[in-house]
Structure formats: C-alpha cells, structure tokens
N, C-alpha and C positions, 0 to 999 in steps of 0.2 A: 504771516500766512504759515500755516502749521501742514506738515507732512502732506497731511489727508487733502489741504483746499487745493495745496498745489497738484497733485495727483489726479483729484478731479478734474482741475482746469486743464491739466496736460490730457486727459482723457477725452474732454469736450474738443480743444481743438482738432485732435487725432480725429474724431466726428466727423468734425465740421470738414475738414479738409480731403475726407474720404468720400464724403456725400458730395465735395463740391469735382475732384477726382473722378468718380463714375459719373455725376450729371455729364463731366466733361467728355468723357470715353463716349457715354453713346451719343450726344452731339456732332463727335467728331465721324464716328460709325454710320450713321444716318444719313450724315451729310456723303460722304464718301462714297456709302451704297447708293444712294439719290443719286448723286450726281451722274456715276458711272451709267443709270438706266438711261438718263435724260439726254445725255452724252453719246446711248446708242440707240435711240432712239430713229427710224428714219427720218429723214424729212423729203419725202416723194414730188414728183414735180415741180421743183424750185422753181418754175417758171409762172406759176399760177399765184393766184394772190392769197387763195388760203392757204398757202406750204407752209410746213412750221407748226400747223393746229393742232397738230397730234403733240408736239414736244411741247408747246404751248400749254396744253392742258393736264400736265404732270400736278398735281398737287400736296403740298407739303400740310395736314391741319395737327391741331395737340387738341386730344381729348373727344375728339367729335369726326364721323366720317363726313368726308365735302361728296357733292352729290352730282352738282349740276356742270353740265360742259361749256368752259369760259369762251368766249370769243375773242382770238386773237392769233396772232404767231409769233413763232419765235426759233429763225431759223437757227442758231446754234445756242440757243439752249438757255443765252445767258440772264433772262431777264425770267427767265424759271428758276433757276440756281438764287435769283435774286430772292426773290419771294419766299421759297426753300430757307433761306438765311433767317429771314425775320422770322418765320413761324418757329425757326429751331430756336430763335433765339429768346422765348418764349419758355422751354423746355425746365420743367423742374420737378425735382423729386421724383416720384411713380409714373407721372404724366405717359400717356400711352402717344404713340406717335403712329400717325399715319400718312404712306402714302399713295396714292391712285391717281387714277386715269378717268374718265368717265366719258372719254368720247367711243362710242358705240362700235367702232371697228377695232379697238385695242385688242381684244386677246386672239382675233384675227391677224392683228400685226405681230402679238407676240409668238405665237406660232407658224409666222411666217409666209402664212397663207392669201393669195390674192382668187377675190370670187371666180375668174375666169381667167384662161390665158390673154396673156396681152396679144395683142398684131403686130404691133409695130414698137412698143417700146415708151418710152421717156426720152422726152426731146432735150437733150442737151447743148442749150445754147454758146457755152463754150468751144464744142467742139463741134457743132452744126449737122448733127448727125442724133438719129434714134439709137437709144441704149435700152437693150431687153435688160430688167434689173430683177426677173424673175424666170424660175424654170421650174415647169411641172407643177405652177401654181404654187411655188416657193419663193419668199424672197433672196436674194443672193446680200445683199446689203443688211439683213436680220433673219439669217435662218434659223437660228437657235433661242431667237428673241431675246429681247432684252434685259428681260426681270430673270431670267431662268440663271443665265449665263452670268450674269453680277451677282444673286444670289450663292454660286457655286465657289466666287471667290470670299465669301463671306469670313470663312475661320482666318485668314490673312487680313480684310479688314479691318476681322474686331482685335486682334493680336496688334495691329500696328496703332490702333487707337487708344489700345488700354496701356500700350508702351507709352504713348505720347502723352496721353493724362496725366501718366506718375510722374512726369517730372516734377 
C-alpha cells in the first residue's frame, strides 16, 4: 500500500467515525431533551384511570410527523422514554427527528393554563386532603411548561452530548 491508498483510507475512517460521532451526539441530545419534557410533563389526577395520558402520548417518529392521540398511560414516564429509545435507535445520517404531543389540551398544558378555576382541587389520596395545583388558572406543577423551559437548557445539552460522542 503506497502513501496515497494509505492516506485515503486514513481519510475514510476519519469519515466514518465522524459521521458515526455526530449520529451519536444528536441521539444523545434528543434523547436528553425528550426525556427532560416527558419528565416534566404533569401527570393530573393520579387517582383516575386515564392519569398519565398526556405523558403517555409524547411521541418520538424519524422522518414522518405521528398524528394520532395513543391510548394509554404512563404515569412516570418510563414506557414513553421506552418507545423514544427504539425510534432513536433507528436514527441515521440526515434523518429529521420528531417530537409531539397530539393530545388536544397540550399547549394548554404547556402554557400552564387550566379552562376554569378549580373549587376544590386535586384529591390526594396519600394525604386525604384537596390540593389546589393551580392559581389564576395557572398550573403551579408546570407554569412555564414543559417544552419551553427544556428547550432553554438546550446549548448545555447539546455541549454535554457532543462532549460524550468524541470520546
């Protein structure tokens, strides 16, 4: 192997291992930012059977926006974070990533707003007592929402992601 082949092939690796480097960063980024929304996401009336629906219905797709509102819950989160995994792990070259919400009161939640004041509250079975978990038709558990406030830590995400790819 003469100067030149070795040079090229030192070139192709250096490629290869940069392309598989950035796949790696925004993986890691995506997941981190995903996670963090899903993480603070409410989950309202833990006592009812559909609690959880809203963090339930976070979804992770490559290359295509998801549309429809799943049915199901998922009170902390982790069987979202699950699904989130597989679709990232999917993730190559250019691939656009997406993620949403599609259940119908989301940007109501992420703005923090509830349609009317409450009366009495959120019944907390632990401690047998109503919890007002809103004031002034704000939430006190997501006043800043959630995608706003994870977004803002963004330039520290993607710095701690693109640190951890170059290893």
């Amino acid at each position: 192997m003469g100067y030149n082949d070795k040079f090229v092939a030192d070139l192709e690796k250096f490629r290869i291992k940069s392309e598989n480097s950035i796949n790696d960063a925004r993986k890691m980024m995506a997941y981190e930012l995903f996670s963090r929304v899903i993480d603070r996401t409410p989950v309202y009336f833990s006592h009812e059977p559909n609690a959880g629906n809203t963090k339930f219905n976070w979804k992770c797709t490559i290359n295509n926006l998801p549309g429809s509102v799943l049915k199901g819950t998922d009170k902390k989160g982790n069987a979202t974070k699950n699904r989130m995994l597989a679709a990232l792990s999917r993730v190559q070259g250019d691939d656009t990533i997406y993620f949403s919400n599609s259940v119908p009161w989301i940007f109501m939640l992420e703005d923090g707003l509830y349609p009317k004041q409450v009366k009495y509250g959120s019944w907390n079975k632990k401690t047998g007592k109503y919890e007002v978990r809103s004031s002034g038709g704000y939430s006190k558990q997501a006043p800043k929402g959630m995608v706003k406030v994870t977004l803002a830590e963004y330039p520290y995400i993607a710095k701690q992601a693109i640190q951890r790819a170059a290893r």
